[in-house]
C-alpha positions in Angstrom: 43.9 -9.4 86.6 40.6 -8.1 87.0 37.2 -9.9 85.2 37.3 -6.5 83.5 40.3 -6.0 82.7 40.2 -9.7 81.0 37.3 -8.8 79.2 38.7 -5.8 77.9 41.9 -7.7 76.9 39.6 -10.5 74.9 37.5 -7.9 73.0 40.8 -6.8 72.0 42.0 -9.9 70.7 38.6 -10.8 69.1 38.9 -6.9 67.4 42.6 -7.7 66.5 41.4 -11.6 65.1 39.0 -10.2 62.8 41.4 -7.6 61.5 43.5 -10.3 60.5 40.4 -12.5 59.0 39.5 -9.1 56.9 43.0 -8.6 55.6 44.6 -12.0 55.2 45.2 -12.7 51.2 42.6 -15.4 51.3 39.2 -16.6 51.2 38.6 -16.8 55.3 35.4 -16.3 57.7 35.4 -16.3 60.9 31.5 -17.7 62.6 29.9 -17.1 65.5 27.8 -20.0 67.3 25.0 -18.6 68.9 23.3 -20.1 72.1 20.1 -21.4 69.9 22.0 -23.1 67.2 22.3 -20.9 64.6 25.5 -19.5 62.9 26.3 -15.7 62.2 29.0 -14.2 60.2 31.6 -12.3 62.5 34.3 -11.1 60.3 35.1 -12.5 56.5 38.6 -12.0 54.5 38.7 -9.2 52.0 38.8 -12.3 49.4 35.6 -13.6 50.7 33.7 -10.5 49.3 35.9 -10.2 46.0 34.6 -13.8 45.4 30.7 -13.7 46.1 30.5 -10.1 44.6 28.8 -9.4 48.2 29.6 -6.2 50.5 30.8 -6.6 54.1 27.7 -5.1 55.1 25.7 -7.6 53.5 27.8 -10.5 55.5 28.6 -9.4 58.9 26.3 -9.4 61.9 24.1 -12.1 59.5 22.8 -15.2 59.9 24.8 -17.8 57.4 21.3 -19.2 56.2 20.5 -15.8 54.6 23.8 -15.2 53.2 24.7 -18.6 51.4 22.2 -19.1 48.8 20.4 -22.7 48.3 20.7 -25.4 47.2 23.9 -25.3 49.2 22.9 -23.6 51.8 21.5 -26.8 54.0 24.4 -28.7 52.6 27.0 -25.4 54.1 24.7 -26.0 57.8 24.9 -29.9 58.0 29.0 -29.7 57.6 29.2 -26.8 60.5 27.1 -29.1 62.8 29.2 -31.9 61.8 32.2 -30.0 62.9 30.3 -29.1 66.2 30.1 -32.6 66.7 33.0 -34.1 65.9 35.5 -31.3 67.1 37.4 -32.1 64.1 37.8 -29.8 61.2 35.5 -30.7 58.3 36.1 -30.5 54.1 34.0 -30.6 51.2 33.6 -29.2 47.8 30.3 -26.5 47.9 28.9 -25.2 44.6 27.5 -21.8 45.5 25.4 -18.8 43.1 26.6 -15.3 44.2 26.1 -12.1 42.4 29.4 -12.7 40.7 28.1 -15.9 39.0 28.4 -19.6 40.3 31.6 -20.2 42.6 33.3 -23.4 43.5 35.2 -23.6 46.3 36.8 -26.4 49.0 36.4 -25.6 52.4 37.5 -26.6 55.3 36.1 -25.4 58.5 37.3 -26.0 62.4 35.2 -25.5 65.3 36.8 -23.1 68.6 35.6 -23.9 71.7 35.8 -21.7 75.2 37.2 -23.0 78.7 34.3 -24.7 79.8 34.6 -27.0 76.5 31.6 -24.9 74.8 31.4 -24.4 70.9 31.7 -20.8 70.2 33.1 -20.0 66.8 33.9 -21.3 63.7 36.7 -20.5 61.7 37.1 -21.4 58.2 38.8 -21.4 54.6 37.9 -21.9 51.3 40.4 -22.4 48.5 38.7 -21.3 45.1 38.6 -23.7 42.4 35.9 -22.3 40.4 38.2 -21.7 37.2 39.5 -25.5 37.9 36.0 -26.8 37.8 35.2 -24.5 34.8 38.2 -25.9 33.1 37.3 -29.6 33.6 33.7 -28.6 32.5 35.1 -27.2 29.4 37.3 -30.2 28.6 34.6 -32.4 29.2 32.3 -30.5 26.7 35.1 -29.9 24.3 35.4 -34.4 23.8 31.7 -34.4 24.1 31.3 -32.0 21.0 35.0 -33.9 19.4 33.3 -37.2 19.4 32.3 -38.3 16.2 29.0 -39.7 17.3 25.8 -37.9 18.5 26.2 -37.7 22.3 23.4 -37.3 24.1 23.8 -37.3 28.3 20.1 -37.3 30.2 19.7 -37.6 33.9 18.1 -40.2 36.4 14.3 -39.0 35.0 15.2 -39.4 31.6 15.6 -35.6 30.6 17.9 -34.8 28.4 20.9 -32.5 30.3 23.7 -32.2 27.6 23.9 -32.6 23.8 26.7 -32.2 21.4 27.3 -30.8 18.0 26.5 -34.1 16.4 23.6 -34.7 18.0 22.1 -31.2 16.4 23.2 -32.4 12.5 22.0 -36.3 13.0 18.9 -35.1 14.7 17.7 -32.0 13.3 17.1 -30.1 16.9 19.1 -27.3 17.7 20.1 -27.8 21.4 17.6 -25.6 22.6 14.9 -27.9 21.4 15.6 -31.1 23.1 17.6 -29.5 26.5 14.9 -30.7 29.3 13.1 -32.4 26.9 12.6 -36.4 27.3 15.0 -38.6 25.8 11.7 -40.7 24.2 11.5 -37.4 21.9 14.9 -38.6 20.1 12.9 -42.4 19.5 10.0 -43.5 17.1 6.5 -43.5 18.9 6.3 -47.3 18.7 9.0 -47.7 21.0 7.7 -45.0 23.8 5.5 -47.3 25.7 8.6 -49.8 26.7 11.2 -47.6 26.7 10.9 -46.0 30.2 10.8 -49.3 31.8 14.5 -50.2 29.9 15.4 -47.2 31.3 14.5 -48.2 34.5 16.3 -51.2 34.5 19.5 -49.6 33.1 19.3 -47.4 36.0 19.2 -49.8 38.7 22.1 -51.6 37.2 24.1 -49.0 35.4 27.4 -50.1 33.6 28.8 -49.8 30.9 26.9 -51.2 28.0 27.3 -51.6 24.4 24.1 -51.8 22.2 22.4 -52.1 18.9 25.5 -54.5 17.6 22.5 -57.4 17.3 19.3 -55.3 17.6 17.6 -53.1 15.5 17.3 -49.7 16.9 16.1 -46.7 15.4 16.5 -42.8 15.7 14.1 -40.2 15.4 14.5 -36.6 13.2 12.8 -33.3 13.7 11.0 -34.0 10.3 9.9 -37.0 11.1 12.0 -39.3 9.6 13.6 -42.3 11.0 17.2 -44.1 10.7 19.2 -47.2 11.7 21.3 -46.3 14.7 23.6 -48.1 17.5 23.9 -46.8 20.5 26.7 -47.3 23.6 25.6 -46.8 27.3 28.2 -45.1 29.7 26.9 -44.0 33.7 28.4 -41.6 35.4 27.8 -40.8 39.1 28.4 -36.8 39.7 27.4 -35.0 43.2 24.2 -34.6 41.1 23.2 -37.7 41.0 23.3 -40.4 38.4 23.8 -39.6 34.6 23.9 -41.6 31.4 25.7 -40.8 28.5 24.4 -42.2 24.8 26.9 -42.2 22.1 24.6 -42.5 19.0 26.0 -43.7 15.3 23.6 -43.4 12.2 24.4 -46.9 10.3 22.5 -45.7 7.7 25.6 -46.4 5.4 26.4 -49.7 6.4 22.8 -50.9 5.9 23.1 -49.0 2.4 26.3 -50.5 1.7 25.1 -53.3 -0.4 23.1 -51.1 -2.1 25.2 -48.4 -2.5 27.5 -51.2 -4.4 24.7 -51.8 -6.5 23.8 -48.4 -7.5 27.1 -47.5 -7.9 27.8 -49.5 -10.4 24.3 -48.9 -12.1 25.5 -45.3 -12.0 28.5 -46.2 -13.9 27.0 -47.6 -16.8 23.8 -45.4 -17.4 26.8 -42.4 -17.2 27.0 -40.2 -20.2 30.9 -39.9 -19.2 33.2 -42.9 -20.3 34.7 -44.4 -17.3 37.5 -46.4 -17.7 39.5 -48.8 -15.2 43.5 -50.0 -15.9 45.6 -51.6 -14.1 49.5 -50.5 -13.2 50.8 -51.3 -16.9 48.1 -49.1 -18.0 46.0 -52.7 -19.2 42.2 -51.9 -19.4 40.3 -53.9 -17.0 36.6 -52.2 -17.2 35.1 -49.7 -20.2 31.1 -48.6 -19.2 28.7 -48.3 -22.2 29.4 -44.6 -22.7 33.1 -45.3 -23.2 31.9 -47.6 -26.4 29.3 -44.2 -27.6 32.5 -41.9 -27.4 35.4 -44.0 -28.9 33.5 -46.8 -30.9 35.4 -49.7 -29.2 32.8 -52.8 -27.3 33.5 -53.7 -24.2 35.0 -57.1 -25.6 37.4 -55.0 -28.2 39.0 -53.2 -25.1 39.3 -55.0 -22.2 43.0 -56.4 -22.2 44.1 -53.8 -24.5 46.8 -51.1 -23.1 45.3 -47.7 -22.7 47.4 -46.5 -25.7 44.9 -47.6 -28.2 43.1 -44.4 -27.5 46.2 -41.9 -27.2 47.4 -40.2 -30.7 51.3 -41.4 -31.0 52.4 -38.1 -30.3 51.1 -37.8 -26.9 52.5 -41.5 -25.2 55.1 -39.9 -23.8 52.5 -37.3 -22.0 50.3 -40.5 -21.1 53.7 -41.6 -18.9 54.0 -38.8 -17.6 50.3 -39.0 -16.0 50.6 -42.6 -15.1 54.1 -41.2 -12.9 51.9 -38.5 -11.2 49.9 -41.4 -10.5 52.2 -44.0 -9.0 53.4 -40.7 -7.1 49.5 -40.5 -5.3 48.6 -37.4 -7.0 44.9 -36.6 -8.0 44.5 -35.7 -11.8 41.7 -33.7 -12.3 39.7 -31.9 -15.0 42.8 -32.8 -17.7 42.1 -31.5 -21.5 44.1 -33.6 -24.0 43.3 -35.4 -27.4 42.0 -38.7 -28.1 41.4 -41.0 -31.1 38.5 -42.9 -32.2 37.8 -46.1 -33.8 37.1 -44.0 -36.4 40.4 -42.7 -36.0 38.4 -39.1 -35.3 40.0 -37.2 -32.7 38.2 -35.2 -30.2 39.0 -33.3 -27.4 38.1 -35.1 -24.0 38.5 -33.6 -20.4 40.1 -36.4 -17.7 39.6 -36.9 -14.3 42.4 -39.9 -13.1 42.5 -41.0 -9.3 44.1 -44.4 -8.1 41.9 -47.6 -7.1 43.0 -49.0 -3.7 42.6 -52.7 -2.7 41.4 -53.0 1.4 45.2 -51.6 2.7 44.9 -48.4 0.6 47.8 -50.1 -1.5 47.0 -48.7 -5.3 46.1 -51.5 -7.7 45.1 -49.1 -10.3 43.3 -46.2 -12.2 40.2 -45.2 -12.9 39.4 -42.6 -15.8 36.5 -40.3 -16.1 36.6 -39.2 -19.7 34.1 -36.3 -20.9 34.0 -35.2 -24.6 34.0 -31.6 -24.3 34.6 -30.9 -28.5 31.2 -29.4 -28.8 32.2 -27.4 -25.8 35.6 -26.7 -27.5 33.7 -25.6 -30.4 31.7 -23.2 -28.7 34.4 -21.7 -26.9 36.0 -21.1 -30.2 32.7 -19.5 -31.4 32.5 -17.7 -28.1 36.3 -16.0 -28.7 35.2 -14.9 -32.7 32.0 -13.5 -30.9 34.1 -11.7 -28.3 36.7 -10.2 -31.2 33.8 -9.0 -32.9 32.5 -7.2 -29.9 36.0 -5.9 -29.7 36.0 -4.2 -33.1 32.3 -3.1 -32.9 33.1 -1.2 -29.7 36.7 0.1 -30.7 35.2 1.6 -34.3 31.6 2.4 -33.4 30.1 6.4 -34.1 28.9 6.2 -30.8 30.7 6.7 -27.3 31.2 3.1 -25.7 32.2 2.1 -22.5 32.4 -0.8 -20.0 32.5 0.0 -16.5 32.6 -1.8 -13.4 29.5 -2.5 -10.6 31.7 0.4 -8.6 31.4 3.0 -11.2 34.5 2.6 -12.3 35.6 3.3 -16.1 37.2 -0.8 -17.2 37.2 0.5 -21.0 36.5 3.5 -23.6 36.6 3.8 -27.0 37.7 6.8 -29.1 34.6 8.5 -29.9 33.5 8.6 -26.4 37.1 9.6 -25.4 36.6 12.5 -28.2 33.7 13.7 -26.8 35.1 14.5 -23.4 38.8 15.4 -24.3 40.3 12.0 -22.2 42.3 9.5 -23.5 41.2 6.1 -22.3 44.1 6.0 -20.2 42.9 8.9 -18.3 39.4 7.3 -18.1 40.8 4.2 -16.7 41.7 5.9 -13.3 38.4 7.9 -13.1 34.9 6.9 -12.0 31.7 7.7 -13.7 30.8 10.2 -11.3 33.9 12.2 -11.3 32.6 13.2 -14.9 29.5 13.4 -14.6 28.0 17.0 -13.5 27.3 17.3 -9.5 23.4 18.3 -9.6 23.0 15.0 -12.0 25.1 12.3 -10.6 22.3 11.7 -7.7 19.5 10.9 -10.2 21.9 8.8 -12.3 23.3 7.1 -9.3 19.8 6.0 -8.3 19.8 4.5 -11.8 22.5 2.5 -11.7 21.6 1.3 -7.9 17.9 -0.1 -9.5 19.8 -1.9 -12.6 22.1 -3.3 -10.0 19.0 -4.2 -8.0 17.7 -6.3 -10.3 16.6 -3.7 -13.5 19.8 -4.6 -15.5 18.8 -2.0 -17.8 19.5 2.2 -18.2 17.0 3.1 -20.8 18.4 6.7 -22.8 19.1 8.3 -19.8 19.9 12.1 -20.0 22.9 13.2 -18.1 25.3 16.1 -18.3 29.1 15.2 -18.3 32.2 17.7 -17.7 34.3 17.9 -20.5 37.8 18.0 -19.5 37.9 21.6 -20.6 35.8 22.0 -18.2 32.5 22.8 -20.5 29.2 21.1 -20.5 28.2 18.1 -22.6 24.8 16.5 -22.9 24.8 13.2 -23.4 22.1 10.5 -23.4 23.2 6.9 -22.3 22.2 3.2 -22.7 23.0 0.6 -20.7 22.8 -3.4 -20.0 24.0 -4.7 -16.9 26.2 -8.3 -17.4 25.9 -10.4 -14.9 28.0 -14.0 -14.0 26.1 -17.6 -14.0 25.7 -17.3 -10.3 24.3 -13.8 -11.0 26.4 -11.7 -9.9 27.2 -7.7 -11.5 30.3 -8.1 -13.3 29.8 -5.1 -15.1 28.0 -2.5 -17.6 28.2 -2.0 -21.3 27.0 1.4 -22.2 26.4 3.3 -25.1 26.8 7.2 -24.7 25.4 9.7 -27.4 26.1 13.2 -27.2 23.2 15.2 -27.8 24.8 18.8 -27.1 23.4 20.2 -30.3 19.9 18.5 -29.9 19.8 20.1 -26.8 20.6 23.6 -28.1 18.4 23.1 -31.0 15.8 22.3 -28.9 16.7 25.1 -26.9 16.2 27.4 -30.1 12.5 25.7 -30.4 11.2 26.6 -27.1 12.8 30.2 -27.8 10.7 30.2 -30.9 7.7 28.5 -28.8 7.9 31.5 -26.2 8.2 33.9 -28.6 5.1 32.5 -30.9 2.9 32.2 -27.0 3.7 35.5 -26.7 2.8 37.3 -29.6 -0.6 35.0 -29.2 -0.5 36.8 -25.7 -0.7 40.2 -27.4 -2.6 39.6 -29.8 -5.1 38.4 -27.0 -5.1 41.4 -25.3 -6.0 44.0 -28.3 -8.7 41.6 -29.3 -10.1 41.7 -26.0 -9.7 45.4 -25.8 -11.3 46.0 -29.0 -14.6 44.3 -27.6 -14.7 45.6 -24.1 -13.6 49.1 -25.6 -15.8 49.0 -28.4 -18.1 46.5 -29.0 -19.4 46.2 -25.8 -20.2 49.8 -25.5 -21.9 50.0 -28.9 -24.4 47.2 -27.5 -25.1 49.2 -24.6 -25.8 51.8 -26.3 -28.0 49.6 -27.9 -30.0 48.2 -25.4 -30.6 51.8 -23.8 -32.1 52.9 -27.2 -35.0 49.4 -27.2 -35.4 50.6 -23.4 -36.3 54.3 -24.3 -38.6 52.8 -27.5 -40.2 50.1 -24.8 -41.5 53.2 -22.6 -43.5 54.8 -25.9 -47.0 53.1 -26.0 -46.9 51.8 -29.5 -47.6 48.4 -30.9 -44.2 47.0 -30.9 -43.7 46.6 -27.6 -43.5 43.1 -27.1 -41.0 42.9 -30.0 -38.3 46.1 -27.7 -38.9 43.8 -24.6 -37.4 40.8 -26.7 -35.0 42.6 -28.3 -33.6 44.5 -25.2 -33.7 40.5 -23.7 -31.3 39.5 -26.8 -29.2 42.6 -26.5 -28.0 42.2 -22.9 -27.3 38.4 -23.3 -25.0 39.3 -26.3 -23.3 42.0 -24.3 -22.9 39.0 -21.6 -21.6 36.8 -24.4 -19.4 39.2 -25.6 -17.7 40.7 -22.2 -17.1 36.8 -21.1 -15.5 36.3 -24.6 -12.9 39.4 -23.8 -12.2 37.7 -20.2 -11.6 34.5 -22.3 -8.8 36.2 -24.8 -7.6 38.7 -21.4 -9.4 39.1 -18.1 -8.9 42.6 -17.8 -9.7 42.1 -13.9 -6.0 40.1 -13.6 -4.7 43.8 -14.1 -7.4 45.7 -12.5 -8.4 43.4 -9.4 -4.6 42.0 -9.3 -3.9 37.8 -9.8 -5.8 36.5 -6.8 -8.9 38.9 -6.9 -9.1 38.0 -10.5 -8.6 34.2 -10.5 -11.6 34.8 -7.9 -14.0 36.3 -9.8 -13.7 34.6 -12.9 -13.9 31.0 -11.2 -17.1 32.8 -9.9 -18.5 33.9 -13.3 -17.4 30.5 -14.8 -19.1 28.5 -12.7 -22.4 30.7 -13.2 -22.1 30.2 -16.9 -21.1 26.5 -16.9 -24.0 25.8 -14.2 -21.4 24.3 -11.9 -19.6 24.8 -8.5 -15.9 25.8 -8.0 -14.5 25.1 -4.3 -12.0 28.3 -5.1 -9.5 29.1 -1.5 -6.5 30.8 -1.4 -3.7 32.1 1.2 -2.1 34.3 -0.9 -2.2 37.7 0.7 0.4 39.6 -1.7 1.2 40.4 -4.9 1.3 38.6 -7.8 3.4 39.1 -10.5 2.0 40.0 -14.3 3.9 37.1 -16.2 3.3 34.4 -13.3 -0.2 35.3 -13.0 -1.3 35.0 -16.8 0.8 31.5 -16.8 -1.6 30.1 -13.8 -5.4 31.7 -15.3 -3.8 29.9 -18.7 -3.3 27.1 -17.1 -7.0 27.1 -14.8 -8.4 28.2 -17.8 -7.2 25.1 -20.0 -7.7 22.9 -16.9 -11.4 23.6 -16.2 -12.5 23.9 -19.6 -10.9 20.4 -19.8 -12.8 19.1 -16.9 -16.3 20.6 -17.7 -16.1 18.7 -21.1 -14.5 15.3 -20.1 -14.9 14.9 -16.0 -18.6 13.7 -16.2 -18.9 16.3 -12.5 -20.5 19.6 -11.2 -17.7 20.1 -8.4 -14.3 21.7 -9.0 -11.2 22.4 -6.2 -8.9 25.3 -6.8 -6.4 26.0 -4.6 -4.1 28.6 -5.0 -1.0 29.2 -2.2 2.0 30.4 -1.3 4.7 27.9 0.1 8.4 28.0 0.4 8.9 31.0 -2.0 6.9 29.1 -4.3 2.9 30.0 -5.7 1.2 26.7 -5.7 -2.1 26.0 -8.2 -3.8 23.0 -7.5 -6.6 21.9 -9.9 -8.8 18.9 -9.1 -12.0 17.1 -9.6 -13.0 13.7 -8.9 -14.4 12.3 -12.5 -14.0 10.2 -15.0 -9.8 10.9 -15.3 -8.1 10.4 -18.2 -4.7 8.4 -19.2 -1.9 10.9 -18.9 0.3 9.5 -21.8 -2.1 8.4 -24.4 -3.4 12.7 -24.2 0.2 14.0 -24.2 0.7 12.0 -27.8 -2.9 13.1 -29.0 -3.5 16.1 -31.3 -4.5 18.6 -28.8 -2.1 21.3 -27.3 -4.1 21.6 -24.9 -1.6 19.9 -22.0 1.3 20.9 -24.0 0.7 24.4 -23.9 0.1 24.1 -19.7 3.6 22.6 -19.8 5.4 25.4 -22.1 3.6 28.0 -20.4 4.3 26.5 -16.7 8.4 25.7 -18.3 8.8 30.0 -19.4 8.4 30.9 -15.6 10.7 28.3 -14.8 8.0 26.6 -12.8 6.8 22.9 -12.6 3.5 21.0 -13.7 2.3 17.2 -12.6 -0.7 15.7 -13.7 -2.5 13.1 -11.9 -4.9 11.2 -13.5 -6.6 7.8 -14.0 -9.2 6.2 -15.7 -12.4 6.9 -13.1 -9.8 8.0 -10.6 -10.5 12.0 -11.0 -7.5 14.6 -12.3 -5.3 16.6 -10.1 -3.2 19.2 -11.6 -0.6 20.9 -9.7 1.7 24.0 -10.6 4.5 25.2 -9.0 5.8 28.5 -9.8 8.7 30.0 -8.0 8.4 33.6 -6.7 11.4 35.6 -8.4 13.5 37.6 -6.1 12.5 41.2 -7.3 8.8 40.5 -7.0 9.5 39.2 -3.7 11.0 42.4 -2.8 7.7 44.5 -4.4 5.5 42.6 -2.0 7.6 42.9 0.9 7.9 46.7 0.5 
């Protein structure tokens, strides 16, 4: 065979080798030793990429020391030479970080060598025990957070690598606090300067060693605060190096015990509960000073006596009843019965019985807790009369009543409110408030009832409209309180409903009558102002052309025509703005916008002040919406030139979403919007009516030195939309 033909043959084999190291069903790489020492990646198992998360392209043809990651990466390169130089196949655990997350792994790799004896390859296997190690680490934390103690583990500098559950409640530190934190931060400040060097000394001869059993060690809380401890030392050695691991117990108890005693007994004679100790026979062998307030009896007139002097004859038998529940290990708690006096008074007393054990839990006893709850039974009688009478007030009252639930749910009705919308309460019971309650009004109401929920507890005459179950519409107006638990949580409202159908159709009537009375004040208006601009007005000019032809004759009364003629035209000016006053004529000669115009201009001339007027409004007006806004500017600036205290007016009038807008404002003195709606004046009451008949919208916005905005909001009807459009 040729040296070709041979080299040929091996690049076969090498070719056919790593086939088999890419496809074998396990974690295999296959390394070649290059002629300066360092290693490179010939072929790897299909496994080996799954594992690291790594693409073949990012292994093969590479050098090992830029594939495996550190710290292991010099540990990985010592373990090949090894192998090198022992020409024996080499193991160890390696703890590698790959793009799939931290891998553990035993390998094992064997060195190849040629014919002359030469090192060429490496071939190796790894068998994956990451979920093994994870497991282990797992069941090591799981006892470390089982213990009972605070476990604290910290490493050879004395940082702390590993805390428990415990640790976090005794300590106050979350975990994420002390992790990498030194272990001093756990101990009082006194003891930092000597600490370290017991550290020290533990380290270099670590064993297992119990402590605090004769010294006094303390602890050291987040707050601040310090506690009694003892504390166990356990090393463990760990390819990481030396660890120690504290288990920590708060004695705080034991240290307290003798006081605890103390107080405990302290506690049971300054306690406003009778507490009463017996033996198995039911003997008294303790009675605490509120026993002798409640029944009478001294301390010296009941020990020794059976328990029975306090039980009315005709409940012994239940008394053995109790003690056999008793003998049985059962708990009685929170027990109402009857006991007598020394006054042979009974009242009612509320018991709490559990057995006293000696030191090998073997009962030896009872102990009572006996509360007198008559008053309490008293008031729960008064508290049932008090709920009886709530009863009959809401089953017979004139007005609608209901109870419903936090959910809007109907709990209870009573028959006038069931009259008023047709139901029976049966049929209430399985609707909700909203399901009678009209669709454009439940929003608004449900708001309301979200705010009492919220903390208002209160609907204050709220005006709804409900469905009848005819199907008409009934106006109702309701009150309600919200009733809340001790913790204070809804339990659910009480509400009172009044139908106000008719008070809403007699008001109804009143604003017909109030349209109809605005009106005829409308057209009365009108022929007044005619009658001066028709007649008066002319008869003054007429007037004043008469003094100016008797001016131009040279006669002694000259002076007196040139007065006169000076008087006459300021009347006709009086009189012509008087007509605008009653009806501007230039609303139906100039149209609603050229009008408002002019006569903000001739206002402001007369009133000596300045009116900011702008508009956008490039159509038509109509007749009836116009005269409502120049009522309404009217009312608004005569309003503001006598109470605003300024010289400046803004009027705005626009056209917005189908809607004409008329703002009014000024930046004076204000005003309190309430206290003027209940005054005398019908001044703001008429801007309301008036704005109401074109079924349009007013707000005022005023306070005291905080200026006035008034804002209108008519909507454009649908015919005079169509005028201006054609």
């Amino acid at each position: 065979m040729t040296c070709d033909n041979f080299s040929v043959l091996l690049h076969a084999c090498e070719q056919e080798l790593s086939a088999i190291y890419e496809n074998v069903p396990a974690i295999v790489f296959y390394i070649a030793i290059e002629a300066d020492g360092e290693f490179r990646f010939a072929s790897v198992s299909r496994d080996f990429l799954t594992a690291t998360g790594l693409s073949r392209e990012q292994v093969v043809g590479h050098l090992v020391r830029d594939v495996i990651p550190p710290p292991s990466r010099d540990v990985v390169l010592n373990h090949y030479r090894e192998a090198i130089r022992s020409g024996q196949p080499v193991r160890w655990e390696e703890k590698s970080v790959y793009p799939t997350g931290q891998r553990c792994g035993e390998v094992a790799v064997t060195p190849l060598y040629d014919a002359s004896g030469l090192a060429t390859h490496l071939i190796g296997i790894v068998h994956d025990i990451t979920e093994r190690k994870r497991l282990e680490e797992r069941r090591a934390e799981d006892l470390l957070e089982a213990a009972p103690d605070a476990m604290v583990v910290m490493d050879q500098t004395g940082r702390i690598v590993l805390v428990n559950a415990q640790t976090e409640t005794l300590f106050g530190y979350l975990r994420e606090e002390i992790l990498g934190q030194p272990v001093e931060v756990l101990i009082p400040r006194r003891f930092h300067e000597r600490h370290p060097a017991h550290r020290t000394t533990f380290f270099s001869e670590p064993r297992v060693r119990p402590m605090g059993a004769k010294l006094d060690l303390f602890g050291l809380r987040k707050d601040g605060s310090e506690f009694p401890v003892e504390i166990s030392l356990s090393p463990t050695k760990t390819q990481e190096g030396l660890f120690i691991t504290s288990a920590i117990r708060d004695i705080t108890e034991r240290k307290l015990l003798g006081e605890t005693r103390l107080l405990l007994a302290t506690i049971v004679e300054s306690s406003d509960d009778a507490i009463i100790s017996k033996n198995l026979d039911g003997v008294i062998t303790s009675w605490n000073a509120a026993a002798e307030s409640i029944f009478g009896y001294t301390e010296e007139e009941m020990v020794g006596q059976p328990i029975t002097v306090l039980i009315p004859p005709e409940l012994w038998d239940e008394e053995g009843r109790v003690l056999a529940r008793l003998r049985a290990g059962e708990l009685v708690e929170h027990y109402e019965t009857t006991r007598v006096t020394k006054t042979a008074n009974k009242i009612n007393v509320a018991l709490t019985i559990s057995p006293i054990r000696d030191s090998t839990g073997k009962v030896v006893g009872f102990s009572t807790i006996s509360r007198d709850i008559t008053s309490q039974k008293r008031a729960e009688d008064t508290l049932r009369e008090s709920e009886e009478k709530f009863r009959t007030v809401f089953r017979d009252a004139g007005v609608g009543m209901v109870i419903v639930s936090p959910e809007g749910r109907f709990l209870a009705a009573n028959g006038t409110f069931c009259e008023c919308l047709g139901y029976t309460e049966e049929e209430l019971l399985g609707k909700s408030v909203e399901s009678i309650t009209l669709a454009d009004d439940w929003p608004a109401f449900s708001k309301r009832l979200s705010e009492a929920l919220a903390g208002g507890d209160r609907l204050q005459r709220v005006e709804k409209r409900c469905v009848h179950k005819s199907g008409r519409i009934v106006y109702t107006e309701s009150t309600a309180s919200l009733i809340r638990s001790l913790d204070g949580k809804p339990r659910y409202f009480v509400g009172g409903i009044l139908d106000v159908t008719n008070r809403r159709e007699a008001e109804a009537a009143l604003s017909n009558i109030n349209r109809r009375l605005i009106e005829a004040q409308e057209q009365e208006r009108m022929r007044i102002g005619r009658e001066l601009h028709d007649d008066v007005t002319q008869r003054l000019a007429l007037l004043a052309v008469e003094l100016a032809q008797l001016q131009e004759n040279p006669t002694e009364i000259q002076s007196r025509v040139g007065r006169l003629r000076q008087e006459t035209s300021e009347l006709l000016n009086d009189v012509e703005a008087l007509s605008h006053e009653l009806h501007s004529s230039k609303l139906q000669y100039l149209g609603v916008v050229a009008g408002i115009r002019s006569w903000c201009k001739e206002f402001g001339e007369r009133q000596n002040m300045e009116i900011d007027f702008r508009t956008d409004v490039a159509g038509a007006v109509a007749s009836e919406i116009g005269i409502c806004l120049f009522r309404v500017l009217q009312e608004a600036l005569h309003n503001a030139v006598k109470h605003s205290g300024v010289k400046r007016f803004e009027v705005r009038l626009t056209e917005r979403s189908n809607q004409v807008h008329l703002l009014v404002s000024d930046s004076g003195k204000g005003f309190d919007v309430d206290s003027a709606m209940q005054g005398k004046g019908l001044g703001l009451i008429s801007m309301r009516e008036r704005v109401r008949m074109v079924h349009g919208t007013i707000a005022i916005e005023s306070n005291p030195m905080g200026g006035t905005t008034i804002e209108v909001r008519v909507p454009i009807e649908s015919q005079h939309a169509s005028q201006r459009a054609s």
